[in-house]
Backbone as XML, in Angstrom:
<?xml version="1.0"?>
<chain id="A" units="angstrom">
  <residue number="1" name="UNK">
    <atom name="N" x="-34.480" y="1.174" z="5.783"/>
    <atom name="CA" x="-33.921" y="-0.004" z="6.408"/>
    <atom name="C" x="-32.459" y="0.318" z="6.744"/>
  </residue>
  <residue number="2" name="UNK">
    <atom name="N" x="-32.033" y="0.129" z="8.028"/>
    <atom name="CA" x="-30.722" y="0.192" z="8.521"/>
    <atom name="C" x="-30.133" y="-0.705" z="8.250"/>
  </residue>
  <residue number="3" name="UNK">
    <atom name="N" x="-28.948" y="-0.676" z="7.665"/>
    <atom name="CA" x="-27.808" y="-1.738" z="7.218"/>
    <atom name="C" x="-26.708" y="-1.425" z="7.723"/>
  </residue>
  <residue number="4" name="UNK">
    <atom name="N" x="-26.027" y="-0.556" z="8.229"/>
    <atom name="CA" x="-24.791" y="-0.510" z="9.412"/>
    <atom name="C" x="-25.149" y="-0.114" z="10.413"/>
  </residue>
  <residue number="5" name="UNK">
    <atom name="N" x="-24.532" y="-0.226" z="11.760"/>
    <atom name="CA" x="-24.889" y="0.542" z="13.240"/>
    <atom name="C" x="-23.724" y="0.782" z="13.593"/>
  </residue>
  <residue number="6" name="UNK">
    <atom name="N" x="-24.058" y="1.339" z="14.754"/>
    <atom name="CA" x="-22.348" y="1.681" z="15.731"/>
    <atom name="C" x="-23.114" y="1.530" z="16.730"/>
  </residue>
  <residue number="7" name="UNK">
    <atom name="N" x="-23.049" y="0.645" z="17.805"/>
    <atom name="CA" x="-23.632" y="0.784" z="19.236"/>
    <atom name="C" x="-22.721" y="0.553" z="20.234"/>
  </residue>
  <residue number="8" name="UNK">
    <atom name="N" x="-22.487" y="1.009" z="21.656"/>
    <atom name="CA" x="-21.530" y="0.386" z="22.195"/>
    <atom name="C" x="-20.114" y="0.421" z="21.347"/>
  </residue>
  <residue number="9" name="UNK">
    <atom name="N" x="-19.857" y="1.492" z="20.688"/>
    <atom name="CA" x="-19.037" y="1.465" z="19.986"/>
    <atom name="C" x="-18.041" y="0.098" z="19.358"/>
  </residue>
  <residue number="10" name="UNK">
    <atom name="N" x="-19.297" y="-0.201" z="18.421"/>
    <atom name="CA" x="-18.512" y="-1.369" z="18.024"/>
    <atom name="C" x="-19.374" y="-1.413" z="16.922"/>
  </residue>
  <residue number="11" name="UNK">
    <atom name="N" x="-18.724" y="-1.536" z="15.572"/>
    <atom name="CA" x="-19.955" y="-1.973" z="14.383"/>
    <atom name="C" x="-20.271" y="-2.911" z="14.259"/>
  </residue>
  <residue number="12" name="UNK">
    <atom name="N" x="-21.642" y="-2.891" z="14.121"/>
    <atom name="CA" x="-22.553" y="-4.067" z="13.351"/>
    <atom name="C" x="-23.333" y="-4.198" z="11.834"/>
  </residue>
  <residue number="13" name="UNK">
    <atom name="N" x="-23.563" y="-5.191" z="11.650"/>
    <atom name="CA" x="-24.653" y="-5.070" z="10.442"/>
    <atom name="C" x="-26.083" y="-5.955" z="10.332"/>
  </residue>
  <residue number="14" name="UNK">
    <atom name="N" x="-26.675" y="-5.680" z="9.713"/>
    <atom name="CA" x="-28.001" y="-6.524" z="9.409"/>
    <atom name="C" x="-28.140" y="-7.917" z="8.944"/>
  </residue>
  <residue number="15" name="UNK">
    <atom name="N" x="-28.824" y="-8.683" z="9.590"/>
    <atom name="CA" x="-28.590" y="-10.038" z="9.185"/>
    <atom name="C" x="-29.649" y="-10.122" z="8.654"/>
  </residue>
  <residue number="16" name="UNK">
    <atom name="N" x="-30.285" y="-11.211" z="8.241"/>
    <atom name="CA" x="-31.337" y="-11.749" z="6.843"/>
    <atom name="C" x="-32.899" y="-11.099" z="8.022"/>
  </residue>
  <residue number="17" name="UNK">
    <atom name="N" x="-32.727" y="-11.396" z="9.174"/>
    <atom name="CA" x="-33.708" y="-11.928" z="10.002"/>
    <atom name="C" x="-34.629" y="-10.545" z="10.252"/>
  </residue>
  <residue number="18" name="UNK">
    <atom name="N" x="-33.484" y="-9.423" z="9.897"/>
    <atom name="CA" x="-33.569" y="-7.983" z="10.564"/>
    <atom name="C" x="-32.544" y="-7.713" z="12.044"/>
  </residue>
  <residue number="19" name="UNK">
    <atom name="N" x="-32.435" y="-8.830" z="12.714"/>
    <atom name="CA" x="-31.278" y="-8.330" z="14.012"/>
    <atom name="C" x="-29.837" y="-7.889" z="13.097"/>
  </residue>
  <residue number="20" name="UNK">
    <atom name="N" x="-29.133" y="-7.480" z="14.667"/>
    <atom name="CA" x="-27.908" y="-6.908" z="13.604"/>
    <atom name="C" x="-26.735" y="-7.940" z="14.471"/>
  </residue>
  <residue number="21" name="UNK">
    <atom name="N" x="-25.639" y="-8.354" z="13.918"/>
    <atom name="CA" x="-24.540" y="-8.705" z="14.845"/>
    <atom name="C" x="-23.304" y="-8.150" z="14.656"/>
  </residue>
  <residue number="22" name="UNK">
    <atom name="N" x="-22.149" y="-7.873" z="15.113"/>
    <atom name="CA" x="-20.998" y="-7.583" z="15.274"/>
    <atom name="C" x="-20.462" y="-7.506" z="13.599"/>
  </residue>
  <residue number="23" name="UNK">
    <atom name="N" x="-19.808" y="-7.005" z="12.916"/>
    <atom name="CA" x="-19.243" y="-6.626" z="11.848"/>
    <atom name="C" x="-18.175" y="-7.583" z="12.151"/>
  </residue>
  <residue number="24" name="UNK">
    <atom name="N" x="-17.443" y="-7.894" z="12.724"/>
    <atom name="CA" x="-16.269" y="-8.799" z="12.627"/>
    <atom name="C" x="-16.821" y="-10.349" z="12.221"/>
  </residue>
  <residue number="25" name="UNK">
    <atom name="N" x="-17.923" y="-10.301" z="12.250"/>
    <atom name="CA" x="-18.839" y="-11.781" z="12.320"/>
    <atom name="C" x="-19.519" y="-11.867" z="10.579"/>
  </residue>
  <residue number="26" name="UNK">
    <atom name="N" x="-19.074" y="-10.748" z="10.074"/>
    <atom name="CA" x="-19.698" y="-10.754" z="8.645"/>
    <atom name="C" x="-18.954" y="-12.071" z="7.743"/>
  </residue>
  <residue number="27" name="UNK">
    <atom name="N" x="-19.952" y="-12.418" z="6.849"/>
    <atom name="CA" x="-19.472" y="-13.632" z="5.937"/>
    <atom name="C" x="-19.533" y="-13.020" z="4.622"/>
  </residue>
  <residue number="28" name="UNK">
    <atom name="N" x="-19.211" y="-13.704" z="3.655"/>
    <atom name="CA" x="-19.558" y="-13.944" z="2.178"/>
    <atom name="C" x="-20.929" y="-13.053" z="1.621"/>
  </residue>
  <residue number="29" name="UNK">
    <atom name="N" x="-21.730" y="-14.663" z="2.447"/>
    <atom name="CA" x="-23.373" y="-14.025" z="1.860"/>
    <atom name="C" x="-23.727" y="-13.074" z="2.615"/>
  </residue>
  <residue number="30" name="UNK">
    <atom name="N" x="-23.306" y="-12.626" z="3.870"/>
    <atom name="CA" x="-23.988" y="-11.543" z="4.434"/>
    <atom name="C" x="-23.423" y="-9.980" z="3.683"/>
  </residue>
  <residue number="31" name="UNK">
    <atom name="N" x="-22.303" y="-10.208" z="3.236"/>
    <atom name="CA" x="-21.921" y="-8.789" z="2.185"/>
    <atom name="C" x="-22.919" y="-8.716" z="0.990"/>
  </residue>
  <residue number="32" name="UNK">
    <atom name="N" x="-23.180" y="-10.039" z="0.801"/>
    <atom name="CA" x="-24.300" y="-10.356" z="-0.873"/>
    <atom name="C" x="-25.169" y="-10.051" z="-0.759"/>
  </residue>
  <residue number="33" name="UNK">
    <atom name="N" x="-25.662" y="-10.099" z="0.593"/>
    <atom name="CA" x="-27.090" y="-9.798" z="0.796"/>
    <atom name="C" x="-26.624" y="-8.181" z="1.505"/>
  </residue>
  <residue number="34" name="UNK">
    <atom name="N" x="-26.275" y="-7.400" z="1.987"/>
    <atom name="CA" x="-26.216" y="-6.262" z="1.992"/>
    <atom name="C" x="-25.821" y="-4.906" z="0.722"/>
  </residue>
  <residue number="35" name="UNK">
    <atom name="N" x="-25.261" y="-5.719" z="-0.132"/>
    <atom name="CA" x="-25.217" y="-5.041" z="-1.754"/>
    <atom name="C" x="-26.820" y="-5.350" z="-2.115"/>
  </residue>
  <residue number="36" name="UNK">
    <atom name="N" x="-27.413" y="-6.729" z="-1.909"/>
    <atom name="CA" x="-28.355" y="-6.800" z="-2.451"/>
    <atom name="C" x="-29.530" y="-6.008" z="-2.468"/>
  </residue>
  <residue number="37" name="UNK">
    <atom name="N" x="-29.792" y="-5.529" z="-0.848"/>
    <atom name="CA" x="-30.326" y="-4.394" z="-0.398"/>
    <atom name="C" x="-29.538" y="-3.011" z="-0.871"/>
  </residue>
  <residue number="38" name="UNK">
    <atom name="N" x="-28.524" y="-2.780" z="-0.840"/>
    <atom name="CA" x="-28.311" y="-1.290" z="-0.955"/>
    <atom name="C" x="-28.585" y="-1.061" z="-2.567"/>
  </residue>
  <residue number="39" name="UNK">
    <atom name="N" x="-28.685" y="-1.946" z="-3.447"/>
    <atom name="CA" x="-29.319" y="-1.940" z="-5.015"/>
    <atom name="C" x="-30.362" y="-2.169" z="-4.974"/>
  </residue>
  <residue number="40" name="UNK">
    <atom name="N" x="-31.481" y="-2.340" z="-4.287"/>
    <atom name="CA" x="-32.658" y="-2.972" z="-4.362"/>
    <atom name="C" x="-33.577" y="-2.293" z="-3.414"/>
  </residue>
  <residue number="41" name="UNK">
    <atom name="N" x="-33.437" y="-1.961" z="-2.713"/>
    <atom name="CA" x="-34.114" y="-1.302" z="-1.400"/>
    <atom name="C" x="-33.960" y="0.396" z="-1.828"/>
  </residue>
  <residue number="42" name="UNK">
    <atom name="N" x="-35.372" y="1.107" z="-1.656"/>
    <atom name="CA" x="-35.085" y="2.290" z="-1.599"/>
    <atom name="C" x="-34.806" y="3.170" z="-0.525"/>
  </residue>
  <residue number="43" name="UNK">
    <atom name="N" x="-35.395" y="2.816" z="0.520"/>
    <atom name="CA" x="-34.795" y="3.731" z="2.039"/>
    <atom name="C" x="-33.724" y="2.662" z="2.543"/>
  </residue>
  <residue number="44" name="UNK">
    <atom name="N" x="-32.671" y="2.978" z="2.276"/>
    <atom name="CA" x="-31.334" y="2.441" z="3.415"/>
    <atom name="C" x="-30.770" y="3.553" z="3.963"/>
  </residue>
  <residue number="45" name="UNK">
    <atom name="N" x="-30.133" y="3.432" z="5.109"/>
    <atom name="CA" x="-29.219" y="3.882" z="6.160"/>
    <atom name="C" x="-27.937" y="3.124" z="6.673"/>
  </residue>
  <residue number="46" name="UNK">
    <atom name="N" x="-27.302" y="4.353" z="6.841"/>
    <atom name="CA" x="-25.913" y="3.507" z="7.482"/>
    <atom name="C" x="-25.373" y="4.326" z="8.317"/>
  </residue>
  <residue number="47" name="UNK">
    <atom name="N" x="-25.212" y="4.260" z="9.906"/>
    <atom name="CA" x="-24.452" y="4.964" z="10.297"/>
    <atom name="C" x="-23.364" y="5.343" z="10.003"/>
  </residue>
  <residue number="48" name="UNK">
    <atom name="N" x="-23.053" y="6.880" z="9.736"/>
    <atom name="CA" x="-21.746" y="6.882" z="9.297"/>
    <atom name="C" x="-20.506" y="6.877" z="10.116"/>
  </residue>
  <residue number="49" name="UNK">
    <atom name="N" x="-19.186" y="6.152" z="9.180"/>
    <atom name="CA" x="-18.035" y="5.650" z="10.484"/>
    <atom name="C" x="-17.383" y="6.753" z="10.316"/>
  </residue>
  <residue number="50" name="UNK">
    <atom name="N" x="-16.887" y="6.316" z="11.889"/>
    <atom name="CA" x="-15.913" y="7.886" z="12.808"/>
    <atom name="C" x="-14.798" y="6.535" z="13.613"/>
  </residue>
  <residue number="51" name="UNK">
    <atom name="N" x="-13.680" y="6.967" z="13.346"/>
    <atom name="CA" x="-12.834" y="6.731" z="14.041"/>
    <atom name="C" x="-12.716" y="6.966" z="15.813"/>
  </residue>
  <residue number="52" name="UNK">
    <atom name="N" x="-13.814" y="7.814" z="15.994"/>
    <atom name="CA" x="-14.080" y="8.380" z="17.378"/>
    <atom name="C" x="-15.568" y="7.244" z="18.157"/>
  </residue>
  <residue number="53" name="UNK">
    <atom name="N" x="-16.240" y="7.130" z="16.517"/>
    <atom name="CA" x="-17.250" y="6.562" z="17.698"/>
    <atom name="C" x="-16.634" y="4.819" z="16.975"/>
  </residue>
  <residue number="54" name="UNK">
    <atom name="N" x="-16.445" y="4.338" z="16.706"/>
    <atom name="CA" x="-15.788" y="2.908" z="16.911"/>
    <atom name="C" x="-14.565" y="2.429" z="17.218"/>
  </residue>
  <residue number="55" name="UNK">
    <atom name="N" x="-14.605" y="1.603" z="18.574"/>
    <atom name="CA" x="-13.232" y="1.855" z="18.956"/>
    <atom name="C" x="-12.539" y="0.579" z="19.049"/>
  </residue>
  <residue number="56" name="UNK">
    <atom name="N" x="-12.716" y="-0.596" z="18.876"/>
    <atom name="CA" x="-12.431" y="-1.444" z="18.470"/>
    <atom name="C" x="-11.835" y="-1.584" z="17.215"/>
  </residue>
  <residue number="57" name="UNK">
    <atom name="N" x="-10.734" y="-2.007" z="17.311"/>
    <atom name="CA" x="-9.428" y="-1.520" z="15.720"/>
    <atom name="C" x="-9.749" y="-2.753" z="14.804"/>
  </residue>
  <residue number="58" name="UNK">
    <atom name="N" x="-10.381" y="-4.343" z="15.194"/>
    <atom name="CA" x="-10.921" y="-5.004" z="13.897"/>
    <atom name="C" x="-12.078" y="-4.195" z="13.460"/>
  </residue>
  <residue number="59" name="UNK">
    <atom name="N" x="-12.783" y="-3.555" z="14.455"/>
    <atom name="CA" x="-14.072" y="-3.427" z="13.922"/>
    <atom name="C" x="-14.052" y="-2.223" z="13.381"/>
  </residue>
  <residue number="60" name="UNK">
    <atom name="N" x="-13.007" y="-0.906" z="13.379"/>
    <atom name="CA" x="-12.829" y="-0.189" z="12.563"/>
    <atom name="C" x="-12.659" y="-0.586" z="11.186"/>
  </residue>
  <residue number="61" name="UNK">
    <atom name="N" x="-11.083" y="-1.421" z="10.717"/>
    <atom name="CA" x="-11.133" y="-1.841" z="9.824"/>
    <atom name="C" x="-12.095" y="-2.278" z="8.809"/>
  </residue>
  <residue number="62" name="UNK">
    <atom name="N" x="-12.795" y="-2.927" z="9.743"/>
    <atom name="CA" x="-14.213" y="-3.493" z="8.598"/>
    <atom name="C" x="-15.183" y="-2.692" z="8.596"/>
  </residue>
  <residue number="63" name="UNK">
    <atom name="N" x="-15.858" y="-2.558" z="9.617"/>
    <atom name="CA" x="-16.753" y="-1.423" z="9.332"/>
    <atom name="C" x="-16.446" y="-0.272" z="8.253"/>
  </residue>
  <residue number="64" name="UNK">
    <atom name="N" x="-15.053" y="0.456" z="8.343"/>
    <atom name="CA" x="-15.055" y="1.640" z="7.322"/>
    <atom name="C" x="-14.685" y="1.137" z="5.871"/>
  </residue>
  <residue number="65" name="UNK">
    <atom name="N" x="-14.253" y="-0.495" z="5.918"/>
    <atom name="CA" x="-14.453" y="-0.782" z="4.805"/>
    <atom name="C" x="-15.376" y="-1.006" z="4.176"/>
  </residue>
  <residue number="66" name="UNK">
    <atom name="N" x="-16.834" y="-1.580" z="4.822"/>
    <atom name="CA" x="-17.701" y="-2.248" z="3.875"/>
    <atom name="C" x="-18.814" y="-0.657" z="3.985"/>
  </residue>
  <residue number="67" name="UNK">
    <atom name="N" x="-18.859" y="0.436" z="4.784"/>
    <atom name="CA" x="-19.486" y="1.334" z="4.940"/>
    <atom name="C" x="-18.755" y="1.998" z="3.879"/>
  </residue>
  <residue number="68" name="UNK">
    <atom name="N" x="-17.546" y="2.145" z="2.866"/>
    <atom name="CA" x="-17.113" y="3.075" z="2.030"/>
    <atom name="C" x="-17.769" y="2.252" z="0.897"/>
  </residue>
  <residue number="69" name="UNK">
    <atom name="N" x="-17.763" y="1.147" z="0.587"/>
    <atom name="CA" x="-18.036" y="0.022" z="-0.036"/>
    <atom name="C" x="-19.259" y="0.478" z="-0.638"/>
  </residue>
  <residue number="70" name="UNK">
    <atom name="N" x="-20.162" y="0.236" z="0.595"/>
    <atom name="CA" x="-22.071" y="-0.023" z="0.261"/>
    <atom name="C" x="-21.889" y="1.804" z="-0.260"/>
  </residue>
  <residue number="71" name="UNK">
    <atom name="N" x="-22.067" y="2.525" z="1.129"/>
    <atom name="CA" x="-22.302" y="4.378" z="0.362"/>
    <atom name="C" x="-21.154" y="4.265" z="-1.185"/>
  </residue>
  <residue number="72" name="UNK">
    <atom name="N" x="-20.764" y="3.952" z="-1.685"/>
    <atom name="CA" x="-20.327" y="4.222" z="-3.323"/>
    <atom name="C" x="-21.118" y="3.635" z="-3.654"/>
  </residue>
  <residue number="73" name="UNK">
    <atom name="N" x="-21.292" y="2.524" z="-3.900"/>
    <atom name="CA" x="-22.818" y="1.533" z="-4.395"/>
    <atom name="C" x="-23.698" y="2.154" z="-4.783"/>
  </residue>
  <residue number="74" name="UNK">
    <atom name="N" x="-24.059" y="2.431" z="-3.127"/>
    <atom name="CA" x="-25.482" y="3.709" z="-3.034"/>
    <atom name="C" x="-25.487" y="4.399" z="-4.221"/>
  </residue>
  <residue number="75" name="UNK">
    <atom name="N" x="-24.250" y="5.687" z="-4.092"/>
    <atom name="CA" x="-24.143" y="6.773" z="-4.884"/>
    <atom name="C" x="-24.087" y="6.183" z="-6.568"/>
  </residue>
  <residue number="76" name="UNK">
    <atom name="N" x="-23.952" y="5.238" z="-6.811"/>
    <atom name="CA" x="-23.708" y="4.920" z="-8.415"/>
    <atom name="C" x="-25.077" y="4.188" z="-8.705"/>
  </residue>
  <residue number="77" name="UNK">
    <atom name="N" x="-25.581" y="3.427" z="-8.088"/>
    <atom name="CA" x="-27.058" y="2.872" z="-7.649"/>
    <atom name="C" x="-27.675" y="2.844" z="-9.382"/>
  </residue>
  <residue number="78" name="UNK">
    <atom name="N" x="-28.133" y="3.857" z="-9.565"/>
    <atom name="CA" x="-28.681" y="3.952" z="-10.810"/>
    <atom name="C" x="-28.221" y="3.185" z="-11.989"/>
  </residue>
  <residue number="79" name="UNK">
    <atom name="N" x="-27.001" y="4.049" z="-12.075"/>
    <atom name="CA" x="-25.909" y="3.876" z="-13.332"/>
    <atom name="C" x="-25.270" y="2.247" z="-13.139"/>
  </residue>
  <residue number="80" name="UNK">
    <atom name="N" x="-25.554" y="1.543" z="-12.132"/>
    <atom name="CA" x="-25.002" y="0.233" z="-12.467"/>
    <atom name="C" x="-26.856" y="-0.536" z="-12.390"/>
  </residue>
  <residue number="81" name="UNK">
    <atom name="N" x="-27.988" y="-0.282" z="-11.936"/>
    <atom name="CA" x="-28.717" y="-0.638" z="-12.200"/>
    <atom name="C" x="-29.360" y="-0.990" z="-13.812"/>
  </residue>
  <residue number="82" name="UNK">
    <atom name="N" x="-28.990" y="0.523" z="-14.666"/>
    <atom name="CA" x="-28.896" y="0.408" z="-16.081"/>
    <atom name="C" x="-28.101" y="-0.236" z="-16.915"/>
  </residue>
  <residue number="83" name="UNK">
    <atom name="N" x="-27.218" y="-0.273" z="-16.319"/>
    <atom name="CA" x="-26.036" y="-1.063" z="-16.830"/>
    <atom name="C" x="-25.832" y="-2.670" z="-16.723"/>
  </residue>
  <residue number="84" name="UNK">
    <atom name="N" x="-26.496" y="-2.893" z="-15.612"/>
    <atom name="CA" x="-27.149" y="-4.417" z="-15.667"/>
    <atom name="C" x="-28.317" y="-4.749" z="-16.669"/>
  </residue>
  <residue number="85" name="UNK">
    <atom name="N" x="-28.823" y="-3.919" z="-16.384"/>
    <atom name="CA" x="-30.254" y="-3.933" z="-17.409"/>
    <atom name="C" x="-30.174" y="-3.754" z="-19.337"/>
  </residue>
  <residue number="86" name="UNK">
    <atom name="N" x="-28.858" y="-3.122" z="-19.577"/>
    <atom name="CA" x="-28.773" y="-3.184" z="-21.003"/>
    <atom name="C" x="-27.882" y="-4.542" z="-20.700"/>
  </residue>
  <residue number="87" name="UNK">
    <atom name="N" x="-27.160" y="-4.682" z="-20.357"/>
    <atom name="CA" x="-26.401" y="-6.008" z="-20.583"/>
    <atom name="C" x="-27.176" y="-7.840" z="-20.475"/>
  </residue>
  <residue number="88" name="UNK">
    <atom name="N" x="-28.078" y="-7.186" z="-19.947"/>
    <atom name="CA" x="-29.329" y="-8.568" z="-19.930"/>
    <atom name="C" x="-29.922" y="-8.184" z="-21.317"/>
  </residue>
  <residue number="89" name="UNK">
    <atom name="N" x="-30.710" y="-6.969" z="-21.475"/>
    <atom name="CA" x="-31.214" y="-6.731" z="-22.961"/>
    <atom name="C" x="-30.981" y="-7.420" z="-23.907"/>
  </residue>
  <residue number="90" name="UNK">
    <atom name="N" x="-28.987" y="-7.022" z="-23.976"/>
    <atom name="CA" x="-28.377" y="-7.560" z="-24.923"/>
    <atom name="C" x="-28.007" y="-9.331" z="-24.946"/>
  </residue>
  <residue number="91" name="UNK">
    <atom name="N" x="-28.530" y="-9.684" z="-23.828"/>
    <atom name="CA" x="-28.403" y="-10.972" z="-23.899"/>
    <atom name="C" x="-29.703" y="-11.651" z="-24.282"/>
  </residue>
  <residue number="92" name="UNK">
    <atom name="N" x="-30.889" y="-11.129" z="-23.959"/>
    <atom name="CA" x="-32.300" y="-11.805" z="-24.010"/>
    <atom name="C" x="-32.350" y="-11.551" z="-25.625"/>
  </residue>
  <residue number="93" name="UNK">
    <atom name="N" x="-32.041" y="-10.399" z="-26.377"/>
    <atom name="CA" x="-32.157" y="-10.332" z="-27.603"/>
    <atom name="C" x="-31.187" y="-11.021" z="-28.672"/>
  </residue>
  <residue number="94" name="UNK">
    <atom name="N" x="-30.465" y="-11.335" z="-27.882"/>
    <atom name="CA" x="-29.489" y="-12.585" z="-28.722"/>
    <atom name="C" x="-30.220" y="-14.257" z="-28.729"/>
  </residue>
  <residue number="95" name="UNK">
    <atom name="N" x="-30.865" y="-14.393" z="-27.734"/>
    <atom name="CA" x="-31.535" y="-15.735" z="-27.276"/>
    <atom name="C" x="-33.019" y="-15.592" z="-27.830"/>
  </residue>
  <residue number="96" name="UNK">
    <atom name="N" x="-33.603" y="-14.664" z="-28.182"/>
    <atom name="CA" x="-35.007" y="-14.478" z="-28.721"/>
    <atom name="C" x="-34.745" y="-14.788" z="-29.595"/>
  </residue>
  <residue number="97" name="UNK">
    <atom name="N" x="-36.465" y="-15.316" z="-29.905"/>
    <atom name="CA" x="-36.189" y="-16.272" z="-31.694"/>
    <atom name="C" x="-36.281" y="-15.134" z="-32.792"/>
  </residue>
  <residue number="98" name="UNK">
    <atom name="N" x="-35.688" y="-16.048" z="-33.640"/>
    <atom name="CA" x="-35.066" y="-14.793" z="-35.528"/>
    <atom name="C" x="-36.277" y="-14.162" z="-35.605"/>
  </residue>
  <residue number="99" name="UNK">
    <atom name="N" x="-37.561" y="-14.646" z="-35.792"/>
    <atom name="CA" x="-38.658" y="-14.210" z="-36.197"/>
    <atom name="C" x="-39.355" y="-13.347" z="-35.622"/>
  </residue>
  <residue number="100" name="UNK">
    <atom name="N" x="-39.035" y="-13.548" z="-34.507"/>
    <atom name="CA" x="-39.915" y="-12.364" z="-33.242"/>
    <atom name="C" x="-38.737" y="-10.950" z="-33.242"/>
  </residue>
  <residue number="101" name="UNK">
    <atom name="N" x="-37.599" y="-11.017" z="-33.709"/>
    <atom name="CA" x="-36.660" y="-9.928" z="-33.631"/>
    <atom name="C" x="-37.089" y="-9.187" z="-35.237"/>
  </residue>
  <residue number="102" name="UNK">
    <atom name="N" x="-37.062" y="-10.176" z="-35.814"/>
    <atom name="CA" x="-37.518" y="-9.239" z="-37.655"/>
    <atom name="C" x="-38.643" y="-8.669" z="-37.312"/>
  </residue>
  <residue number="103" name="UNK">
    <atom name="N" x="-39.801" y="-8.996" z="-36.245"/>
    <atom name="CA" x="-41.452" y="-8.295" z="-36.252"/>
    <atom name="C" x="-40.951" y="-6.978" z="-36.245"/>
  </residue>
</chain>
């Protein structure tokens, strides 16, 4: 699944629907929901940013920000996946009843 573009030299990203729109047009939840995918989704893509192929200077800005953003994500992916996952552990086993933890 593609989650950044460069077309027409101008970045975009993926909206809920699957179309993509303009990166300067990104909100809140549309970053939430693109972490949500780059942790959750196993085939993602992102075009990677070039100062050459986007030439629009907001849409540089953002684009190479949220494209450095998601690819670190990517790359740690695992290690914060586990790391969510013991920290729920440690919460579900605090909230489980006395008796089912002594079994």
């Amino acid at each position: 699944m593609k989650l950044l573009e460069i077309v027409d030299s101008k970045g975009h990203f993926r909206l809920k629907d699957g179309s993509f729109a303009e990166i300067d047009k990104i909100t809140k939840e549309d970053l939430l929901r693109l972490v949500d995918w780059t942790l959750s989704e196993d085939d993602i893509e992102y075009d990677e940013y070039s100062d050459d192929a986007v030439k629009n200077q907001a849409h540089q800005i953002v684009y190479k920000s949220v494209y450095e953003k998601l690819t670190e994500l990517r790359s740690r992916r695992n290690k914060f996946v586990d790391e969510s996952e013991r920290m729920y552990l440690a919460d579900y086993e605090g909230y489980r009843p006395k008796q089912e933890a002594d079994k």
